[in-house]
TIVEXTOR-23193 format. One record per residue (C-alpha): residue in three letters; chain; x, y, z. Coordinates in nm, 2 decimals. Example, Ala and Ser with C-alpha at 12.3 -4.5 7.8 and 13.67 -1.06 7.14 Angstrom:
residues 2
ala/A/1.23/-0.45/0.78
ser/A/1.37/-0.11/0.71
//
This chain:
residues 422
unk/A/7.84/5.77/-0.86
unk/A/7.54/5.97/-0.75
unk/A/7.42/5.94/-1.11
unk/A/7.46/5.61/-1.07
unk/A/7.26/5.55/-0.78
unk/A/7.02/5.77/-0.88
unk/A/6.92/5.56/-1.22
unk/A/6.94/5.26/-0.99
unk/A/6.66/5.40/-0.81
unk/A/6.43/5.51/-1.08
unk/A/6.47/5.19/-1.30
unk/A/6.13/4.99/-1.28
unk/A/6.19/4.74/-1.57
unk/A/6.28/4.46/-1.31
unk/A/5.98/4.54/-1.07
unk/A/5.72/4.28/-1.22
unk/A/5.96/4.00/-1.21
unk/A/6.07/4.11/-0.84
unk/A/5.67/4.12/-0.76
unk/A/5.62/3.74/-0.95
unk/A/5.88/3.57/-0.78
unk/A/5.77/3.66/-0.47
unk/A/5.36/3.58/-0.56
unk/A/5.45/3.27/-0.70
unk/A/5.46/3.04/-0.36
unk/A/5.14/3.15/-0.20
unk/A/4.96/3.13/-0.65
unk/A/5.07/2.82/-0.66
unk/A/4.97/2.67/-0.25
unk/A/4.64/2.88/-0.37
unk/A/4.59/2.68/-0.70
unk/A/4.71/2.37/-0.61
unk/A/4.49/2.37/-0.25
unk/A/4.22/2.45/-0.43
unk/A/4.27/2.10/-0.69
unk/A/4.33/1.94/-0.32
unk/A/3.97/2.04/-0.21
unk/A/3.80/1.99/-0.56
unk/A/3.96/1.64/-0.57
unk/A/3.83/1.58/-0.18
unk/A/3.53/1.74/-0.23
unk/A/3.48/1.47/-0.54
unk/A/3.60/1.19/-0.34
unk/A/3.33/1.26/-0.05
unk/A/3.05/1.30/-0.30
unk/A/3.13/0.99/-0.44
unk/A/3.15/0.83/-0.08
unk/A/2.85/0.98/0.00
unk/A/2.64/0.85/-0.33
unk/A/2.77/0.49/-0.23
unk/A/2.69/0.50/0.10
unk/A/2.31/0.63/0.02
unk/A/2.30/0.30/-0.27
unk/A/2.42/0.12/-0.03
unk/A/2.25/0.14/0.28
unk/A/1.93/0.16/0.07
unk/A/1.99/-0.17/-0.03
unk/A/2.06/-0.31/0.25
unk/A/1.78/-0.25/0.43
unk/A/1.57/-0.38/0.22
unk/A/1.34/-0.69/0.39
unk/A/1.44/-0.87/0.09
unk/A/1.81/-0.82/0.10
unk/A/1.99/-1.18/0.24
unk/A/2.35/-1.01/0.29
unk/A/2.49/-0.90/0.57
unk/A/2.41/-0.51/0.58
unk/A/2.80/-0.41/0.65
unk/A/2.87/-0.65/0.37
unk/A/2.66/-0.48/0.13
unk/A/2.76/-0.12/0.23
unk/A/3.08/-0.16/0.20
unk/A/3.06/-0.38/-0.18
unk/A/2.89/-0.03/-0.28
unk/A/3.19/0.21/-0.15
unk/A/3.44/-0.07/-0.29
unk/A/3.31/-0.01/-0.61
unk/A/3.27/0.34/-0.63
unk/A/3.62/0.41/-0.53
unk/A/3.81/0.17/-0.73
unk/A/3.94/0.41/-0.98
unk/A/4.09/0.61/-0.64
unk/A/4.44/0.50/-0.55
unk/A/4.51/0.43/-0.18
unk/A/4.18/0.61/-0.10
unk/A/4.03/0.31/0.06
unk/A/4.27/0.19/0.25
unk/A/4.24/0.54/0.44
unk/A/3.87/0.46/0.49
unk/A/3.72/0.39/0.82
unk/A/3.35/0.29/0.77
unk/A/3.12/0.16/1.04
unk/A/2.79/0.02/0.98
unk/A/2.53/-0.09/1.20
unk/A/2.14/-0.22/1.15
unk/A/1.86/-0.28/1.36
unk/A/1.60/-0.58/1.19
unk/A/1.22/-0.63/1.28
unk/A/0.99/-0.86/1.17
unk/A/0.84/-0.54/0.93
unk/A/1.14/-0.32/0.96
unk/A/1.54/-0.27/0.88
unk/A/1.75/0.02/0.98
unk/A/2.07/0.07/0.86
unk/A/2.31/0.35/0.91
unk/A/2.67/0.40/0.78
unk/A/2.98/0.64/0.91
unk/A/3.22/0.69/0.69
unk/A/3.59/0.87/0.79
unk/A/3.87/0.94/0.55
unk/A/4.19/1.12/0.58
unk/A/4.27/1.27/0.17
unk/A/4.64/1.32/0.16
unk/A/4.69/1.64/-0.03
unk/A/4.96/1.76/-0.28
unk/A/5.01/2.12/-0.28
unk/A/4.85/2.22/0.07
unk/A/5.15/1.97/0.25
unk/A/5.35/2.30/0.19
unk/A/5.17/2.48/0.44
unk/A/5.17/2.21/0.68
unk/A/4.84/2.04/0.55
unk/A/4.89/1.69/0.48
unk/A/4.53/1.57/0.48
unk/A/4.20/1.65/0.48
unk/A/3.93/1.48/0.68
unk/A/3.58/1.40/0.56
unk/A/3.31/1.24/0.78
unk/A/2.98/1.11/0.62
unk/A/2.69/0.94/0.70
unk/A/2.40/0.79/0.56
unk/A/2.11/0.60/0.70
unk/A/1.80/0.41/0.53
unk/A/1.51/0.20/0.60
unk/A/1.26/0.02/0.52
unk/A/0.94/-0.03/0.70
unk/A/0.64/-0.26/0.59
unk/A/0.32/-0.07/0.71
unk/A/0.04/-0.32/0.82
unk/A/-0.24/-0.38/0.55
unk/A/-0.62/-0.43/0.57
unk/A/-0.77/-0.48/0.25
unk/A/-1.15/-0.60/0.19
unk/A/-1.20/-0.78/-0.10
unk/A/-1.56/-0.73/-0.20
unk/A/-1.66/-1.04/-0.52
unk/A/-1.95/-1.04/-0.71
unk/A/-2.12/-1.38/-0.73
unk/A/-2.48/-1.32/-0.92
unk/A/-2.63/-1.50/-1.16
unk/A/-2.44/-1.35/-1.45
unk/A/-2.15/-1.42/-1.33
unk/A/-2.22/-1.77/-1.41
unk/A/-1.98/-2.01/-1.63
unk/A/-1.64/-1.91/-1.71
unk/A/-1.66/-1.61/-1.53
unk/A/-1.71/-1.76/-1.20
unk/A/-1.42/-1.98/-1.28
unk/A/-1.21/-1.63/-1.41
unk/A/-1.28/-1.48/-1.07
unk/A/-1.19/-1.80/-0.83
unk/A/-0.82/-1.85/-1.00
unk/A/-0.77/-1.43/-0.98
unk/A/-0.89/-1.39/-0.61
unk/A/-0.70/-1.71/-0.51
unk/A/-0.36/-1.54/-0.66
unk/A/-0.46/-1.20/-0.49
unk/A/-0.48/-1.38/-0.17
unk/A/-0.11/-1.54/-0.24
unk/A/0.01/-1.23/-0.36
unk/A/-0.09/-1.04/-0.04
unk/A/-0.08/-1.28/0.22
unk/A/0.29/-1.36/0.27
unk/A/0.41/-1.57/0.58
unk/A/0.67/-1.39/0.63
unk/A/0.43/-1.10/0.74
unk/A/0.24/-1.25/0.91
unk/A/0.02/-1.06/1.17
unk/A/0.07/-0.74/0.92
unk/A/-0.20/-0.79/0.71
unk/A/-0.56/-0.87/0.75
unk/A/-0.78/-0.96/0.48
unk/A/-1.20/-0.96/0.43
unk/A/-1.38/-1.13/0.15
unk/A/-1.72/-1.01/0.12
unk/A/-1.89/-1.22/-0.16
unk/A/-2.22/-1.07/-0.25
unk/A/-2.50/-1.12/-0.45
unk/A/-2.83/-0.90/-0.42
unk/A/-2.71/-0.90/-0.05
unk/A/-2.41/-1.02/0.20
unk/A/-2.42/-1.32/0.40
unk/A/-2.23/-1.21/0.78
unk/A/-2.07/-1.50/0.99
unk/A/-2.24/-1.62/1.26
unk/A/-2.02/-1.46/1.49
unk/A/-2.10/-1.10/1.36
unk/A/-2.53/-1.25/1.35
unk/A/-2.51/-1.35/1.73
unk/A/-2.34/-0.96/1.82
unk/A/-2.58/-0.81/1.60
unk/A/-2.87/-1.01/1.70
unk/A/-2.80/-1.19/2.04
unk/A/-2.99/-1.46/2.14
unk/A/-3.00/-1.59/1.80
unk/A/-2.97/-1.94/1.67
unk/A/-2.52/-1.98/1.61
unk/A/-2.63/-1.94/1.19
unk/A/-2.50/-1.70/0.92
unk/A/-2.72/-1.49/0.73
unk/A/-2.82/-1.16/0.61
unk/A/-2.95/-0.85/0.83
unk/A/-3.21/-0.63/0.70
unk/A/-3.06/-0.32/0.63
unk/A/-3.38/-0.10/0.57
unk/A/-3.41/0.16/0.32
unk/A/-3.33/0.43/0.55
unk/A/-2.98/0.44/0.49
unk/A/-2.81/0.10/0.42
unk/A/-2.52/0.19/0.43
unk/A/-2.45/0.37/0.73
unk/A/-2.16/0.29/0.88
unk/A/-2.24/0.31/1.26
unk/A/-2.42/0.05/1.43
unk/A/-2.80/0.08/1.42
unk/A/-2.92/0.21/1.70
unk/A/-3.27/0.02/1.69
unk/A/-3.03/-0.29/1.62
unk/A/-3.14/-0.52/1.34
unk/A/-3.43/-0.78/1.22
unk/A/-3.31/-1.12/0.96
unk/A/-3.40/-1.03/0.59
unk/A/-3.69/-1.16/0.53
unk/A/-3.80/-1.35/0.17
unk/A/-4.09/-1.55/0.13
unk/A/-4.14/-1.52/0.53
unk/A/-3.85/-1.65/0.58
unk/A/-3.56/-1.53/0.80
unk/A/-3.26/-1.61/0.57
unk/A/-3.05/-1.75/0.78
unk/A/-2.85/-2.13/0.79
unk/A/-2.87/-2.34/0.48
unk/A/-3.20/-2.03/0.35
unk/A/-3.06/-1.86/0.06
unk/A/-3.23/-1.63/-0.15
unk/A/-3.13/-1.36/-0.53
unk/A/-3.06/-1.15/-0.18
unk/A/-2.87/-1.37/0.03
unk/A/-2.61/-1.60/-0.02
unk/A/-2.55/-2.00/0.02
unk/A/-2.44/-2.08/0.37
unk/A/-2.07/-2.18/0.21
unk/A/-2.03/-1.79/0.10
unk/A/-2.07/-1.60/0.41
unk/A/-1.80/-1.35/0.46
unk/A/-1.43/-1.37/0.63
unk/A/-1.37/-1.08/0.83
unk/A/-1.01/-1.01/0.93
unk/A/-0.88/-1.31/0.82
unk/A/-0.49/-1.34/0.81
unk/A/-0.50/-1.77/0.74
unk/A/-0.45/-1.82/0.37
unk/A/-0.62/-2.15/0.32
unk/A/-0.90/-2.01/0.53
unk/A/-0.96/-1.78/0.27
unk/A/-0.87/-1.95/-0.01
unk/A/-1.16/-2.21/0.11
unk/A/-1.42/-1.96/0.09
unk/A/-1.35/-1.83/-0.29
unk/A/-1.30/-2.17/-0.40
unk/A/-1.66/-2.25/-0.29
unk/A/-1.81/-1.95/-0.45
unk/A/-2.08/-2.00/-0.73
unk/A/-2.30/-1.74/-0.91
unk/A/-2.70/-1.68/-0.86
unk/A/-2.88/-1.42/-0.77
unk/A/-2.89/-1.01/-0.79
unk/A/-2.64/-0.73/-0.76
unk/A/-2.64/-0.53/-0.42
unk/A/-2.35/-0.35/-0.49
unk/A/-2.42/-0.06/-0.25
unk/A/-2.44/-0.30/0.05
unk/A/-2.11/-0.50/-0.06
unk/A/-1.94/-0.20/-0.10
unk/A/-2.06/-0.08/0.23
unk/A/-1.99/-0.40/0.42
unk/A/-1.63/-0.35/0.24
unk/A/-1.64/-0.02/0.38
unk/A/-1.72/-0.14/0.73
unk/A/-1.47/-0.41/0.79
unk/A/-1.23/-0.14/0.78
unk/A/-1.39/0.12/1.01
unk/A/-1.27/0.11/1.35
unk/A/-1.69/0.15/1.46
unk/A/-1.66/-0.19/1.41
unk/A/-1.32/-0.31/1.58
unk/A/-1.42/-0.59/1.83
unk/A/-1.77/-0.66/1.60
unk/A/-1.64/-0.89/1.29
unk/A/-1.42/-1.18/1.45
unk/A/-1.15/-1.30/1.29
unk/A/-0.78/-1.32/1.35
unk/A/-0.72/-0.90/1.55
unk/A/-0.85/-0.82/1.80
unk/A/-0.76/-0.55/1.76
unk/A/-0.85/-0.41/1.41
unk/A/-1.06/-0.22/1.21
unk/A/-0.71/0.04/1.31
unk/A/-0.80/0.40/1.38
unk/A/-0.75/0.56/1.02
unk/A/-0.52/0.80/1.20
unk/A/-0.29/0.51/1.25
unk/A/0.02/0.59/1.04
unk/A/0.15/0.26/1.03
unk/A/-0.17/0.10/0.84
unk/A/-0.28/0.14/0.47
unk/A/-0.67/0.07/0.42
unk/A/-0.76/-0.10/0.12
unk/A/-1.08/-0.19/-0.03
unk/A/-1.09/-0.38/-0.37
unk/A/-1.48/-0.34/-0.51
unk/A/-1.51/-0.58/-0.82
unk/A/-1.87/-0.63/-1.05
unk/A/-1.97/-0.76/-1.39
unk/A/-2.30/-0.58/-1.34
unk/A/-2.47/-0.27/-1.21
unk/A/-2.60/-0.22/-0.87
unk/A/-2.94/-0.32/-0.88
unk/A/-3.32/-0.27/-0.67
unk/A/-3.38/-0.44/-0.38
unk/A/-3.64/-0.67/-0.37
unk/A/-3.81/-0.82/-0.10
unk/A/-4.10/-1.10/-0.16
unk/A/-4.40/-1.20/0.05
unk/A/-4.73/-1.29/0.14
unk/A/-5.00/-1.05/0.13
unk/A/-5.30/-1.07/0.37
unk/A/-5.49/-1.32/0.09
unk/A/-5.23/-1.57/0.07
unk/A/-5.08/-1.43/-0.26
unk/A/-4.76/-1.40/-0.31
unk/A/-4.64/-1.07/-0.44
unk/A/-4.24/-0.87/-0.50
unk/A/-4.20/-0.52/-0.40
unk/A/-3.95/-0.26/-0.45
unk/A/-3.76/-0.16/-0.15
unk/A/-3.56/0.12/-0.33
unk/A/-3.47/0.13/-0.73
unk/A/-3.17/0.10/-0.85
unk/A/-3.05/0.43/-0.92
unk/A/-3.11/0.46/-0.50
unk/A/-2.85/0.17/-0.51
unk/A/-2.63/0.42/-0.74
unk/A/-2.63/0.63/-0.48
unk/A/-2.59/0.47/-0.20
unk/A/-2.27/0.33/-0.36
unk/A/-2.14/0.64/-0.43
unk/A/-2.20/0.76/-0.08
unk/A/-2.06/0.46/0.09
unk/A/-1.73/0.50/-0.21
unk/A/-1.71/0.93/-0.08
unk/A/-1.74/0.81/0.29
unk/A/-1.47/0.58/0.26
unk/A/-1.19/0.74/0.02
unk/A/-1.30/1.07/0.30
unk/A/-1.16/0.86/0.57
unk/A/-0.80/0.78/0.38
unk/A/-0.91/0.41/0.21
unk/A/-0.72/0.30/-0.14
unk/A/-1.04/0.25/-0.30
unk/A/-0.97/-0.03/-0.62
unk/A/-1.26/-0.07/-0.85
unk/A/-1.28/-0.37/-1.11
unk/A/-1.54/-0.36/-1.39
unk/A/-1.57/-0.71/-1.53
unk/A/-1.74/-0.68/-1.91
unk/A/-1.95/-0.41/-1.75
unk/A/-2.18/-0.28/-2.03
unk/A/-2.32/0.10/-2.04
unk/A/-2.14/0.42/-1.95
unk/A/-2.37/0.43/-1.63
unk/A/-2.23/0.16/-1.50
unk/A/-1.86/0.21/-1.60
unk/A/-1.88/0.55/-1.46
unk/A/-1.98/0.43/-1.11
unk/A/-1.76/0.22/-1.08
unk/A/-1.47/0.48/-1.22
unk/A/-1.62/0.74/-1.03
unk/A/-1.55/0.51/-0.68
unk/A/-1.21/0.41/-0.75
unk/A/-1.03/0.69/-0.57
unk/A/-0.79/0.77/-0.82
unk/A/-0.84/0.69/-1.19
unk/A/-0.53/0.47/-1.21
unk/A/-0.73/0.24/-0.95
unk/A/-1.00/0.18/-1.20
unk/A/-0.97/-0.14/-1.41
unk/A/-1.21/-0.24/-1.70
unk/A/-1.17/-0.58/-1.79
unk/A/-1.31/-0.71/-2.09
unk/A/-1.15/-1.06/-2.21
unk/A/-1.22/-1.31/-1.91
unk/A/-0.80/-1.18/-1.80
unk/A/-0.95/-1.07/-1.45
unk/A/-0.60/-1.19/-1.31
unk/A/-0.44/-0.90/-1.50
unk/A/-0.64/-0.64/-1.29
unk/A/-0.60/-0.84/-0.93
unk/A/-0.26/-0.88/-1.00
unk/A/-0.17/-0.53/-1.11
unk/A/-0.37/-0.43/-0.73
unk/A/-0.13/-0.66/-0.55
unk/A/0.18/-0.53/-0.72
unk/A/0.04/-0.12/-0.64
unk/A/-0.07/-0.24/-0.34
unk/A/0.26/-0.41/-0.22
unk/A/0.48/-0.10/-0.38
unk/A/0.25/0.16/-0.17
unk/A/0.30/-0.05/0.19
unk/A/0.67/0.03/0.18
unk/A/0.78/0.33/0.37
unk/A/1.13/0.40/0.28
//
């Protein structure tokens, strides 16, 4: 018996099974909680991705559905292949809509019933999600500066009229209205200002457009001129009214400042016509101008309250430079103390280069989408100035059929891309 007893004690063989039969509960509530938590785990991430898609979507401005509607379409779908999962689903969705803004935020709670971890007393686990979108339309000031000189004549004129009349469809939406503001600064060797911005500039003026003389100090200094201003003068004769001149403008093509009215803009393009020089430096500085805040108050039109501050996060700057030329000397003509008539210089053209340049660096400097258009521009000088402005390359466009529409509406499709915050 003791021998017996004693071989009892010292036999091992049995001592693995003895060891796995009592492992094998808390192996298998181990493995099988862990398949529980990977198959939660992959249910939540695919409740989450919905949710994300689907509150994205709807807060888009454009989206016509009901916001819970759509959130919910999203989760249906990505579920499907889940039986009974979303009937356990509690999802809440709310949205708050401006005119230029949607919010939308989704809470999503789900009780997974589990398989193996029920034998511990763990019949579910609970995930909580959330997700939340929106979509905000920042407000928009764009100048649109247009060359009209002489060789734009023809079927170029024509090109530009039907491209800046689709621009100003493109960008001016009704919907959004009081968003955006839009200048067009038509320019041939000079710019023609409305009379409202002549009788600030030079009060006690007759109520005409017309163009300032800039000097040749620096024309295109953006703050106000401290000395204040004189008419250009051609042929001793302020240019002002129904006066035109290869540095002024007709009376029909004086610039809109701040304009938010479509067919007030559309008005003025469809009146342009082409004659004259190319003061590119002072369009491009006038451009610049009607969105500097120096000059909030100064230009008319439909805000008050615009040029913004450039630190204003909620508005996106834009100014659109477009030429079939180079920027060109001013000229001034006059009578000399004999009675002749005689043209001089007032600074060459590669002055005018660099003015535009300056007035391109001040500008991009102060956060502007600078957009440059070179319409059959000949010579690298040329080309290169106007690249060299655009403030990235991508915002450079060389046209060289008549297709300027291609160009204008490739701006308005960046353009309406970049004034989405979401």
């Amino acid at each position: 018996m003791r021998s017996l007893l004693a071989n009892f004690l010292n036999e091992t063989r049995g001592n693995v099974a003895m060891m796995f039969a009592m492992l094998l509960a808390p192996m298998v509530v181990s493995v099988g909680g862990a398949l529980d938590y990977s198959r939660t785990f992959t249910i939540g991430s695919e409740i989450q991705s919905a949710m994300d898609a689907g509150t994205l979507a709807a807060a888009s401005l454009t989206q016509g559905e009901d916001p819970e509607t759509v959130v919910r379409n999203y989760i249906t779908a990505a579920l499907s292949e889940h039986n009974g999962v979303l009937e356990r689903l509690n999802v809440q969705v709310s949205s708050d809509t401006a005119i230029n803004s949607r919010e939308v935020t989704a809470d999503a709670v789900i009780s997974v019933p589990t398989l193996m971890l029920g034998l511990i007393g763990y019949d579910a686990l609970t995930l909580n999600r959330t997700s939340e979108a929106n979509e905000r339309v920042r407000n928009l000031e764009i100048s649109l500066v247009l060359d009209i000189s002489g060789s734009m004549g023809g079927s170029k004129i024509s090109a530009l009229r039907d491209a800046a009349e689709e621009f100003v469809l493109l960008m001016m939406d009704p919907d959004l209205d009081g968003l955006t503001s839009l200048s067009v600064i038509p320019y041939n060797g000079g710019v023609r200002l409305p009379a409202t911005v002549i009788n600030d500039l030079l009060p006690g003026t007759p109520n005409d457009s017309g163009c300032i003389e800039l000097g040749v100090t620096d024309p295109v200094e953006m703050e106000l001129a401290s000395d204040g201003y004189d008419w250009l003068d051609w042929q001793d004769r302020d240019q002002r009214g129904w006066r035109s001149s290869s540095f002024c403008p007709d009376q029909s093509e004086a610039t809109v400042f701040l304009e938010q009215t479509r067919s007030v803009l559309l008005d003025v393009i469809e009146g342009l016509s082409a004659g004259g020089n190319t003061g590119l430096d002072l369009a491009t500085a006038w451009g610049a101008r009607a969105l500097d805040p120096v000059w909030r108050g100064r230009l008319g039109g439909d805000f008050t309250d615009r040029p913004a501050a450039y630190d204003d996060t909620s508005t996106m700057k834009v100014l659109v430079v477009m030429t079939d030329g180079a920027a060109t000397a001013q000229y001034r003509r006059a009578q000399n103390w004999r009675g002749d008539w005689y043209t001089y210089e007032l600074y060459s053209a590669a002055t005018a280069r660099a003015n535009m340049e300056a007035a391109c660096d001040e500008a991009e400097a102060a956060g502007v989408h600078i957009y440059t258009i070179a319409f059959q521009v000949s010579g690298s000088t040329n080309r290169t100035l106007m690249r060299e402005c655009a403030s990235k390359t991508e915002n450079y466009y060389q046209v060289e059929s008549l297709d300027i529409s291609s160009a204008f509406n490739a701006i308005a499709a960046d353009l309406n891309s970049l004034r989405l915050a979401r």
